[in-house]
Backbone bond lengths (Angstrom), bond angles and torsions (degrees), N, CA, C in turn:
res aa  C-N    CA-C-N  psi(-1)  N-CA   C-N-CA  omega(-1)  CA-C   N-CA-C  phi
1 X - - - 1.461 - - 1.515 109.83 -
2 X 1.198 103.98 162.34 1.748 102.64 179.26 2.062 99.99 -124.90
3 X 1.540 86.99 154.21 1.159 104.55 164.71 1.457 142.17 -137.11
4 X 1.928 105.75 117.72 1.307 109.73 -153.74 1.408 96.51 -75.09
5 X 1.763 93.96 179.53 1.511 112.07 -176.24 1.702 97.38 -72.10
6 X 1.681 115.98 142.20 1.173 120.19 163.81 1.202 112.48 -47.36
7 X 1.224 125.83 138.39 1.706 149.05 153.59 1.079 92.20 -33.23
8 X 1.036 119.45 123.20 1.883 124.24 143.68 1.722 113.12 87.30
9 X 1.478 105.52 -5.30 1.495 114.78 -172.61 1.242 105.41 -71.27
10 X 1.624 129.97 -12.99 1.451 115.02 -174.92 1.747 118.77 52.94
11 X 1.638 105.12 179.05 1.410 113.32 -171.66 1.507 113.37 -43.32
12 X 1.361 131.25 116.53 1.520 148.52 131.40 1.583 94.00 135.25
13 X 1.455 114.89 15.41 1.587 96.54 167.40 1.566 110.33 -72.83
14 X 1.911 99.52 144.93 1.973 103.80 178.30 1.621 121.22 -67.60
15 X 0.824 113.54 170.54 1.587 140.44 167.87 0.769 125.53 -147.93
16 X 1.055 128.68 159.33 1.605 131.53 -146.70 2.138 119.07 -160.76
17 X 0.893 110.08 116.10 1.368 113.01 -177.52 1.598 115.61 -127.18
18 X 1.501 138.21 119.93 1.774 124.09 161.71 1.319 91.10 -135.91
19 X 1.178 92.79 -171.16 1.674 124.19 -161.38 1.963 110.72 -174.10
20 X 1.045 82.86 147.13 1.649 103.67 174.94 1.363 128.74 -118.56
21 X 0.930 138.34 116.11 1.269 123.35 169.93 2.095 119.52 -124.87
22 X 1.388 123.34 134.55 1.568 115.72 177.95 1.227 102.34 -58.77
23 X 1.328 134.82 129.07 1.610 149.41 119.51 1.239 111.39 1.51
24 X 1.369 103.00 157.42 1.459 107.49 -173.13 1.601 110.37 -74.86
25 X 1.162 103.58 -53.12 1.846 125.78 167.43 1.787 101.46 -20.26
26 X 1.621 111.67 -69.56 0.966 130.89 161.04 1.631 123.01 -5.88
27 X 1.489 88.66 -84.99 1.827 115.92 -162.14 1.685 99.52 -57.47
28 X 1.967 93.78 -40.26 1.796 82.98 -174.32 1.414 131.69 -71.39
29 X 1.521 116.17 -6.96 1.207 165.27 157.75 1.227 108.39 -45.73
30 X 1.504 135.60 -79.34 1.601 163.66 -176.15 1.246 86.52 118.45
31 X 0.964 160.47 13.35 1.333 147.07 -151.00 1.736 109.92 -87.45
32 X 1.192 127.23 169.70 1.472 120.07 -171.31 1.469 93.16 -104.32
33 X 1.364 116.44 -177.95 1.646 122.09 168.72 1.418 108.69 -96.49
34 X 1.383 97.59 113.00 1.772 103.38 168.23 1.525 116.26 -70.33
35 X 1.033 133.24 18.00 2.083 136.70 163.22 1.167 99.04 -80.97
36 X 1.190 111.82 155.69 1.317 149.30 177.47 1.250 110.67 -143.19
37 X 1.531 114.31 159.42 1.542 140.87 178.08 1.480 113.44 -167.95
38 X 1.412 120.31 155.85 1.032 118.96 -168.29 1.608 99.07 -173.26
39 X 1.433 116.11 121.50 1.740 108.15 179.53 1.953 107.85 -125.32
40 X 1.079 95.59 153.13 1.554 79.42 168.97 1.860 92.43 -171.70
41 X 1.961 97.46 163.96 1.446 94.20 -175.53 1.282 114.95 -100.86
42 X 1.861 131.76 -170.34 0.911 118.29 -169.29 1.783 83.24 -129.11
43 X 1.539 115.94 160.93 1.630 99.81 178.49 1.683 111.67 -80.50
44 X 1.297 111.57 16.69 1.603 101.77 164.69 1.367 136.24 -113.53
45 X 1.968 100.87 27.54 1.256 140.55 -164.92 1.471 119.71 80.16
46 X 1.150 111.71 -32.78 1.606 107.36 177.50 1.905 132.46 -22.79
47 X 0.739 114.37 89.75 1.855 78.30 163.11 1.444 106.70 -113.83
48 X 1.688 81.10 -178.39 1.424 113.14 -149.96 1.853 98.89 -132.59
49 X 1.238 92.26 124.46 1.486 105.59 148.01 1.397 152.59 -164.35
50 X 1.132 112.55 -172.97 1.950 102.89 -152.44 1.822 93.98 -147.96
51 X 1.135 101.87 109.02 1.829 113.33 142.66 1.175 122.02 -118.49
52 X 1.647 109.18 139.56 1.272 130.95 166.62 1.497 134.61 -108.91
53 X 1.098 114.58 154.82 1.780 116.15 -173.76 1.811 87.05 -116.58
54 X 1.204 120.56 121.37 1.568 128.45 170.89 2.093 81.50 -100.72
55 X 1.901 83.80 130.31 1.398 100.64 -171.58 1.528 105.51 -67.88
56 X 1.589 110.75 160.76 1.099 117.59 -174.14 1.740 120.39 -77.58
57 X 1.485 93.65 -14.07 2.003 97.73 -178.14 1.154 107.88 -104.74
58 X 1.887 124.11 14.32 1.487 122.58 169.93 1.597 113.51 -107.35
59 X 1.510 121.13 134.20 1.200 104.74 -160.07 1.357 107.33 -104.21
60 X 1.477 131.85 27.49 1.250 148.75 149.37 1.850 102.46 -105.07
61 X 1.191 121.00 20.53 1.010 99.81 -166.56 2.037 129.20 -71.25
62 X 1.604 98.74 -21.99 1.161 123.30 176.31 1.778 110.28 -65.54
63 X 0.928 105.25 -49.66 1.686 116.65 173.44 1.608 114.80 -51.75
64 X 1.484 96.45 -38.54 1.480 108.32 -172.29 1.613 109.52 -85.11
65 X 1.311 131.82 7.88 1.348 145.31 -147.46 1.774 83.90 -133.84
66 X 1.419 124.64 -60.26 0.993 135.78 -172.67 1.546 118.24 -67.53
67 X 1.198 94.17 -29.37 1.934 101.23 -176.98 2.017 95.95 -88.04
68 X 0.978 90.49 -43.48 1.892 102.87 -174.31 1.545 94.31 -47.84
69 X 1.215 116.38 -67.02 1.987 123.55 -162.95 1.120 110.63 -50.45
70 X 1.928 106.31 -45.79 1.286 97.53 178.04 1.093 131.79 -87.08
71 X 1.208 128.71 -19.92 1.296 131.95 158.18 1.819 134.19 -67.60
72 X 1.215 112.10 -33.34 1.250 111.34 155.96 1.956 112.39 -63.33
73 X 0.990 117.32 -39.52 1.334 103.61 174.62 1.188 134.93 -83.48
74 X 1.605 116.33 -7.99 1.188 128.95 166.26 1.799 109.84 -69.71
75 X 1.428 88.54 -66.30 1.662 90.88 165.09 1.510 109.51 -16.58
76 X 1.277 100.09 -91.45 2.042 122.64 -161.58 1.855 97.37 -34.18
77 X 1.015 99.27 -51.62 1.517 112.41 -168.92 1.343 110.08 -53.23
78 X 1.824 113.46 -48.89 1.342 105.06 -175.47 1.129 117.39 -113.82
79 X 1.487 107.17 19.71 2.093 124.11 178.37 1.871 89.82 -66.23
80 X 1.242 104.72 132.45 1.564 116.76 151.93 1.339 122.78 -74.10
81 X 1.269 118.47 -2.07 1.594 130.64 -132.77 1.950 80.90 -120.06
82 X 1.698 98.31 120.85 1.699 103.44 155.64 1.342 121.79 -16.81
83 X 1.931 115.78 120.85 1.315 99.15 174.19 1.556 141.57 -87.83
84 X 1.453 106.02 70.67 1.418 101.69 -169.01 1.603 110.60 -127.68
85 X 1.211 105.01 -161.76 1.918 93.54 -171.69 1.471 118.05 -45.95
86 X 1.537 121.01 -25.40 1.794 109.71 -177.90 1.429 76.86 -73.58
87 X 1.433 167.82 172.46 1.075 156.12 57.91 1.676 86.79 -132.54
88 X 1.769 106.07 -69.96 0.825 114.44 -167.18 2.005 117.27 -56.15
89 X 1.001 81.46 -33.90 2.139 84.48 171.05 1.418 97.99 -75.50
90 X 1.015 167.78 -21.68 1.250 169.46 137.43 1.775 111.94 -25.17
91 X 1.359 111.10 -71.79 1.396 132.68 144.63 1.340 115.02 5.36
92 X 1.395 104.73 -73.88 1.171 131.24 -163.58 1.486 109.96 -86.13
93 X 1.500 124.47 -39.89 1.459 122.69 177.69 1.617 84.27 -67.53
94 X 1.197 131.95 -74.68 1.602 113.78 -166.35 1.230 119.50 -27.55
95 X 1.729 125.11 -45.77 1.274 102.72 -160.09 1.289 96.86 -90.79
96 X 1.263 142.48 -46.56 1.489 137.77 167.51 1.554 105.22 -21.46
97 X 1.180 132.15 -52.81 1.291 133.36 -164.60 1.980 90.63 -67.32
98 X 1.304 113.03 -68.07 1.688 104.63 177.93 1.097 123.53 -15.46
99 X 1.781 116.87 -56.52 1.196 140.61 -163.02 1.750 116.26 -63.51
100 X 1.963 90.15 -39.22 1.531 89.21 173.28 1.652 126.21 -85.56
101 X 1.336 85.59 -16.18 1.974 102.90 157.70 1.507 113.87 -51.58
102 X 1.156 84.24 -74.80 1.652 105.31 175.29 1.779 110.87 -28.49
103 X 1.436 111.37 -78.67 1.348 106.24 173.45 1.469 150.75 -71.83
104 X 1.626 90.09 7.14 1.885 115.44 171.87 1.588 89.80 -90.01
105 X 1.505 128.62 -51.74 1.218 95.11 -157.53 2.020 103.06 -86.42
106 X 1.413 125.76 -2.68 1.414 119.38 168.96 1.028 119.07 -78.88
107 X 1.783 117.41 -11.72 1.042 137.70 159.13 1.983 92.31 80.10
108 X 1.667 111.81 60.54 1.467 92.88 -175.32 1.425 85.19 -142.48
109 X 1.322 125.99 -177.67 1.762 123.87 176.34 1.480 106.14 -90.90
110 X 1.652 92.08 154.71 1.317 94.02 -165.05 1.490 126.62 -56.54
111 X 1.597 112.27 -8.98 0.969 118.60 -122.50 2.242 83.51 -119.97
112 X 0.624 94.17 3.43 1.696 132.75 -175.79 1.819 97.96 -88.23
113 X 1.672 111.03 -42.14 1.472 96.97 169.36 1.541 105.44 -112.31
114 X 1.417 124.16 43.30 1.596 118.70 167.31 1.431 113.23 -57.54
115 X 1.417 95.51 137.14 1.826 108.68 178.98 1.618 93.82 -139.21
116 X 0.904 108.69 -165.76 1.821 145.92 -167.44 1.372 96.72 -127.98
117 X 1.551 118.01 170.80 1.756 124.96 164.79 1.751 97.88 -164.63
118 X 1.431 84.22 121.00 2.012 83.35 162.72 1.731 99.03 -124.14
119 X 0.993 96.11 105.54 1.802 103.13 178.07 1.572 95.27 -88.83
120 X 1.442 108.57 162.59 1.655 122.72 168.44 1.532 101.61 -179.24
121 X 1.659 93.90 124.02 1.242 109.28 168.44 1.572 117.77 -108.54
122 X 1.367 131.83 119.51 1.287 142.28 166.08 1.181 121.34 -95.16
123 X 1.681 111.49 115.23 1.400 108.32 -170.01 2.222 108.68 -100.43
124 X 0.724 96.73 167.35 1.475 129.44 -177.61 1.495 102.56 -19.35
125 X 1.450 107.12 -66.82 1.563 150.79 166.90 1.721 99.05 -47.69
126 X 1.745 134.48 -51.62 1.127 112.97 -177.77 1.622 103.84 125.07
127 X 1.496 98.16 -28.55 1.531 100.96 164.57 1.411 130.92 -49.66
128 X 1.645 141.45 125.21 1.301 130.40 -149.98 1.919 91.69 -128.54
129 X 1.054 109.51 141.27 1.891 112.24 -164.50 1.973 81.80 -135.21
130 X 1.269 92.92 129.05 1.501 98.63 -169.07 2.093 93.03 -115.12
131 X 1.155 124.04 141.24 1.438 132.30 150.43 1.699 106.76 -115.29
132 X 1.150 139.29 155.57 1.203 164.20 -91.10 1.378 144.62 125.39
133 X 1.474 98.48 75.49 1.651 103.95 161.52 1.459 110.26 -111.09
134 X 1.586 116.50 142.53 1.441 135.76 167.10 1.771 113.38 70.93
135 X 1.038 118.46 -133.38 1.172 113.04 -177.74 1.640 113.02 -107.60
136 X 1.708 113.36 -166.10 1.403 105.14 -155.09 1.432 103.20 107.37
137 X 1.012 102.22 -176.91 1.904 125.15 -172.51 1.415 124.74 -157.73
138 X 1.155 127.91 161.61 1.688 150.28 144.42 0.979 143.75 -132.39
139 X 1.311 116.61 79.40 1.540 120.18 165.98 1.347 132.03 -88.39
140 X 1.749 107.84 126.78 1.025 116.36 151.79 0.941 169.68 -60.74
141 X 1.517 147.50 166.48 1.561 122.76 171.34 2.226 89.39 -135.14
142 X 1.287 111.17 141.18 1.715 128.48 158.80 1.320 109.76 -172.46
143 X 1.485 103.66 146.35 1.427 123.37 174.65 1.850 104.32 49.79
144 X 1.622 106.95 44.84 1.326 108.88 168.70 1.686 120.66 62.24
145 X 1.362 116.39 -4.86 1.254 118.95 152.01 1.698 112.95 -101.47
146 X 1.489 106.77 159.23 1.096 127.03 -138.85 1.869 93.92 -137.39
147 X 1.467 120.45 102.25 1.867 113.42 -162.07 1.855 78.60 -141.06
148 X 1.654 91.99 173.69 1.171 129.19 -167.58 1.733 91.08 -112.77
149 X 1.887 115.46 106.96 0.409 152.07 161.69 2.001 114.65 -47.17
150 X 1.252 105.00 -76.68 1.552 115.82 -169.36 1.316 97.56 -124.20
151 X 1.027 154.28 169.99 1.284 158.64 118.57 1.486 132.06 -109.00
152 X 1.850 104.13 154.25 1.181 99.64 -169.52 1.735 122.87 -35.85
153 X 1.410 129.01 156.11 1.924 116.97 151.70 1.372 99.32 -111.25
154 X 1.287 128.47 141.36 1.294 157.88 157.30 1.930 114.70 -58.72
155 X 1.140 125.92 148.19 1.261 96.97 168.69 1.568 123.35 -112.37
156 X 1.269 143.91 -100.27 1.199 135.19 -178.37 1.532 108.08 -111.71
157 X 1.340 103.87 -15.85 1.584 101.58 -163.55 1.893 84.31 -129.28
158 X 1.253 111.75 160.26 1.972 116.84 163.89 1.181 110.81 -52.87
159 X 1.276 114.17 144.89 1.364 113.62 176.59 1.450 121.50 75.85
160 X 1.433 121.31 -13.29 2.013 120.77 166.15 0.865 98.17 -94.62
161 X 1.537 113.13 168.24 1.103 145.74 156.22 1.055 123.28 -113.85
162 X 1.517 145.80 -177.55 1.541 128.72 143.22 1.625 115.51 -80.02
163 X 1.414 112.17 176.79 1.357 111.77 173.60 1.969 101.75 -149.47
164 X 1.607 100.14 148.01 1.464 94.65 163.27 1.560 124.28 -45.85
165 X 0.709 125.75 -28.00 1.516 135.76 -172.36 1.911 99.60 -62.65
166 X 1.225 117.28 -38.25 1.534 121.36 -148.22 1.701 97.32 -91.35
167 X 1.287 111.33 134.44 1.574 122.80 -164.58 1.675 105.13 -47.67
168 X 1.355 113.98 -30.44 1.819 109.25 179.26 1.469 101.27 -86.48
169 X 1.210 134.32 29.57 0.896 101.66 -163.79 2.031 120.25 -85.53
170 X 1.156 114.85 -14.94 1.429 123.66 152.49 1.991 112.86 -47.24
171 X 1.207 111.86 -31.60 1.378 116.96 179.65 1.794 107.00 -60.00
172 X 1.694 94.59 -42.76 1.541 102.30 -151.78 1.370 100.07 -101.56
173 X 1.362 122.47 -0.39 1.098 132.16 -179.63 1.994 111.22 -68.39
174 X 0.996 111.90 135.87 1.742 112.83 -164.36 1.808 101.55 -117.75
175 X 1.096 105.53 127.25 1.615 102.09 167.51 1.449 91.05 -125.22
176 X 1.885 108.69 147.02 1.386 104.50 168.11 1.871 87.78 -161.22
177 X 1.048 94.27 153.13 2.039 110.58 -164.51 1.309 110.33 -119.19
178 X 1.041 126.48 141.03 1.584 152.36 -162.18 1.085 120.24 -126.52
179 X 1.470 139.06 76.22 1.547 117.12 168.84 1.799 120.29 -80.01
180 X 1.659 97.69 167.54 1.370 92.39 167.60 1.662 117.71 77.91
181 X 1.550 107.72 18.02 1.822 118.83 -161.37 1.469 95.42 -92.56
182 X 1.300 116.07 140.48 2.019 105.58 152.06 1.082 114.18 -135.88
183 X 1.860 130.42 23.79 0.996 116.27 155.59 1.696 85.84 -162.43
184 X 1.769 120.30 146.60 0.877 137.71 163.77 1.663 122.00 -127.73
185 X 1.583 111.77 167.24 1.642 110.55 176.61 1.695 93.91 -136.17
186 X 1.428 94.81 132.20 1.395 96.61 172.69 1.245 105.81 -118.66
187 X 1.443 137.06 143.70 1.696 141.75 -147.49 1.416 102.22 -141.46
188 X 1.266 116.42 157.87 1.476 126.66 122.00 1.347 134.41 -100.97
189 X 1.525 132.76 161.48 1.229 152.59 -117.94 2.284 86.02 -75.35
190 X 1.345 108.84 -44.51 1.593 97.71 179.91 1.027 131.90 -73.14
191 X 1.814 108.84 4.34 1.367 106.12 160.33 1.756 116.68 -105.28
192 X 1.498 112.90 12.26 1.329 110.37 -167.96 1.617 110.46 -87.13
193 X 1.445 120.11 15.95 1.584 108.82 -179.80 1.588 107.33 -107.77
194 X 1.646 94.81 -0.48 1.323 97.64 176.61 1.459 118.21 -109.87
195 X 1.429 114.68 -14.84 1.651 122.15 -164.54 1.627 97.28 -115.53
196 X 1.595 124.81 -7.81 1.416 132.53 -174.48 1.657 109.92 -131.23
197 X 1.642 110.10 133.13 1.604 99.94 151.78 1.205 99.65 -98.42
198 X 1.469 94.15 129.55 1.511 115.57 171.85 1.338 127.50 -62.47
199 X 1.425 98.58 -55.37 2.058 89.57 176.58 1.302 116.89 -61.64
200 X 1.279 90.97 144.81 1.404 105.48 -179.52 1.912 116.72 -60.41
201 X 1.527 91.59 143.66 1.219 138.90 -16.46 1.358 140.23 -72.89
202 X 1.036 118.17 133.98 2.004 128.56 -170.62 1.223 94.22 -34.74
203 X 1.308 115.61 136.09 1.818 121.64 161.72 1.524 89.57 -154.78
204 X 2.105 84.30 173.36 1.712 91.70 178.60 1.548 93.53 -88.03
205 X 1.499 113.21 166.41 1.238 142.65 151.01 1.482 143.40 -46.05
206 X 1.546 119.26 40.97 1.173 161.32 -121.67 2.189 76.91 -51.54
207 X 0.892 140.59 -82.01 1.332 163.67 163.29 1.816 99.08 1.06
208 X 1.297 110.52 -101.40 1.477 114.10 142.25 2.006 138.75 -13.71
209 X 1.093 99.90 -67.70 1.755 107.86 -156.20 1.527 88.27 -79.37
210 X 1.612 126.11 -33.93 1.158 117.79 -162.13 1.785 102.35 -87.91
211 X 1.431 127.58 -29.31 1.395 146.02 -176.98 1.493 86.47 -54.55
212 X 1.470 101.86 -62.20 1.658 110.49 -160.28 1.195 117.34 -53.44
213 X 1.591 128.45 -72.35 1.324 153.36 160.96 1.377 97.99 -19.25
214 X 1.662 117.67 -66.47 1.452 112.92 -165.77 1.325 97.77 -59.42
215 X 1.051 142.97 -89.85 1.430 154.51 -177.36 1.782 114.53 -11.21
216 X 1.174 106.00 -39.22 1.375 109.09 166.27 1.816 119.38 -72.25
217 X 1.503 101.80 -40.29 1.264 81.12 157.90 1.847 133.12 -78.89
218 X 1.259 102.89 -16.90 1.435 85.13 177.69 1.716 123.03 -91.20
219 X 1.564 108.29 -29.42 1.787 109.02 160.01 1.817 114.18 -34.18
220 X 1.416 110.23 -45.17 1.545 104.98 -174.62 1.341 128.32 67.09
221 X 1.675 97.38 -19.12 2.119 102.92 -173.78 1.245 112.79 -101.81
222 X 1.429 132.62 108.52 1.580 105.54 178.24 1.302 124.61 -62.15
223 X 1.358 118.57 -11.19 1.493 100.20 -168.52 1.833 106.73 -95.49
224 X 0.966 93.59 1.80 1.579 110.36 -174.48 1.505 85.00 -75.47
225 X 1.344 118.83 -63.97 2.102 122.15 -151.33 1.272 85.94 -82.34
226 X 1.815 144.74 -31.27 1.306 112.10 161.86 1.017 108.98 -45.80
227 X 1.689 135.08 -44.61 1.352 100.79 -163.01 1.177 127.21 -80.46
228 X 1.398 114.79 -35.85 2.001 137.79 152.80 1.627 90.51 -23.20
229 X 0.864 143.95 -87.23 1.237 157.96 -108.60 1.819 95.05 -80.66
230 X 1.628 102.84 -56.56 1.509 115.43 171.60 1.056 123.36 -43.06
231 X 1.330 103.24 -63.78 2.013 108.88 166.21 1.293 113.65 -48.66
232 X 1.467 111.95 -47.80 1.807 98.15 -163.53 1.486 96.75 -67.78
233 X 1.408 133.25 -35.56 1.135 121.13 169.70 1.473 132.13 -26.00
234 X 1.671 100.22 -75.71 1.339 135.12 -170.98 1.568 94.44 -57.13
235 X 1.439 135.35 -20.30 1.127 130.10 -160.71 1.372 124.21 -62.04
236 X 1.454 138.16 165.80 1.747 122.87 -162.22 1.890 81.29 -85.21
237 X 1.372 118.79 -41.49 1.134 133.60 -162.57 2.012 101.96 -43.34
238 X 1.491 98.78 -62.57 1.594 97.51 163.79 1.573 126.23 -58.52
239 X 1.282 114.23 -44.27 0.998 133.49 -173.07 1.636 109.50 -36.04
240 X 1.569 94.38 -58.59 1.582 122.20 171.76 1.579 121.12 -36.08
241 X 1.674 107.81 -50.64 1.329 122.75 -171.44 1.781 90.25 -85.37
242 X 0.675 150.23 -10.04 1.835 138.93 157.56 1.336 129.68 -167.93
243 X 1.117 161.78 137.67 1.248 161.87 143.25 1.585 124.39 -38.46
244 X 0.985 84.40 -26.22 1.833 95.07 163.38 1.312 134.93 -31.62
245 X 1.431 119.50 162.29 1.918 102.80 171.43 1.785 83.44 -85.94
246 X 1.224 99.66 160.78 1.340 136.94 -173.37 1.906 122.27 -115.57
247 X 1.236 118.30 98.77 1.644 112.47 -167.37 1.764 81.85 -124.42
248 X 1.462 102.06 140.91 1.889 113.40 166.09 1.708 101.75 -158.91
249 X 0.862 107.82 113.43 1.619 141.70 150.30 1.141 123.49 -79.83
250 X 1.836 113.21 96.36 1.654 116.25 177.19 1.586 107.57 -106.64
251 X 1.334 117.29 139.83 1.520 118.66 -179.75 1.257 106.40 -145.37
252 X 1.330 135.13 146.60 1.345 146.29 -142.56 1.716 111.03 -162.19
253 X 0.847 133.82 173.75 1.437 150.08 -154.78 1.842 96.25 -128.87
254 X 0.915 104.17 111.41 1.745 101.84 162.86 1.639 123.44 -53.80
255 X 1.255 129.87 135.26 1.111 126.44 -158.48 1.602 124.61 17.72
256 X 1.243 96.17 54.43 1.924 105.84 167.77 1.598 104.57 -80.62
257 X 1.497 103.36 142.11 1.292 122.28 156.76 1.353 136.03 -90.26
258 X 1.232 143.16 131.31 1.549 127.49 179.28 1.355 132.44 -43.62
């Protein structure tokens, strides 16, 4: 879903645009896209949002991506509670708690709905409150520079990650804060070879993240960058950088300046 600028909010109210698309791996498969996204506002302009990657070796894993987005963003949205890391760890014990609902009554292990979570809340003001489990990304854009917000985590072995599902997962859980932002992208892991250099050290994709970001602020329409957003997905150009399912969330500041 997308979310327009509030009515009447004037200069620096958010907007909000994502999209999903199955991986190539996927499609040849029949398989559906295990990403998720989910945005929504708060009434003190804020929004909030959450994509997930439901892992590829859990076979609820898509459900668990889908229950995670929406529930962490429902939370944030209708928490009364300051938006900063207690909110966002809060967030996250809720939907973890769903998940173990969820798999007592399908009667399957929990571990059957493993997902990922990149939460981000942007407030009114420009302030950016990041949550973070496993891999994925956030990049930002303020004061005309263009940084790497969150970065992917790796897990113990090549190729893992962590997931809410996994007993540390409060350990592996990442909060990190941003002031001064007016446009961000929040990802999963098949869009990170294009929006991140990977070797260390992790940064955004100066080429990319900054094209992107800018561009979101100047389109202004969400339903327009849903559609931008689909194509650049679907593109051979992405396609190239992974086979993966593919989730990107762009949000921007209404008439922001650099």
């Amino acid at each position: 879903m997308t979310i327009d600028a509030a009515a009447g909010a004037g200069g620096g109210a958010w907007f909000a645009a994502g999209a999903s698309i199955a991986g190539a791996s996927h499609a040849r498969d029949g398989a559906a896209c295990d990403d998720a996204w989910s945005v929504a506002r708060r009434l003190d302009g804020a929004l909030v949002a959450c994509v997930c990657d439901g892992a590829g070796s859990a076979p609820l894993g898509g459900l668990g991506a889908r229950m995670v987005a929406d529930a962490v963003a429902s939370h944030l949205a209708s928490s009364a509670a300051p938006l900063g890391p207690e909110a966002i760890v809060a967030a996250h014990a809720e939907a973890r708690d769903l998940l173990v609902r969820a798999a007592l009554a399908r009667e399957v292990d929990l571990e059957d709905l493993a997902c990922t979570s990149v939460a981000v809340v942007a407030s009114a003001g420009g302030r950016v409150v990041v949550g973070h489990v496993g891999d994925g990304g956030v990049v930002v854009r303020g004061g005309g520079e263009v940084r790497l917000a969150s970065a992917p985590a790796r897990g113990d072995e090549p190729g893992e990650t962590w997931f809410l599902t996994s007993p540390r997962w409060r350990e592996h859980l990442r909060v990190a804060v941003v002031d001064r932002v007016d446009a961000f992208a929040a990802f999963t892991d098949g869009c990170e070879r294009a929006a991140l250099e990977l070797d260390p050290p992790v940064r955004a994709h100066q080429p990319f993240a900054r094209s992107l970001l800018e561009y979101a602020i100047e389109v202004g329409d969400p339903p327009r960058l849903e559609a931008e957003l689909r194509g650049l997905l679907e593109s051979p150009a992405m396609a190239a950088t992974s086979d993966d399912d593919k989730t990107l969330v762009l949000a921007a500041r209404a008439a922001a300046s650099g």
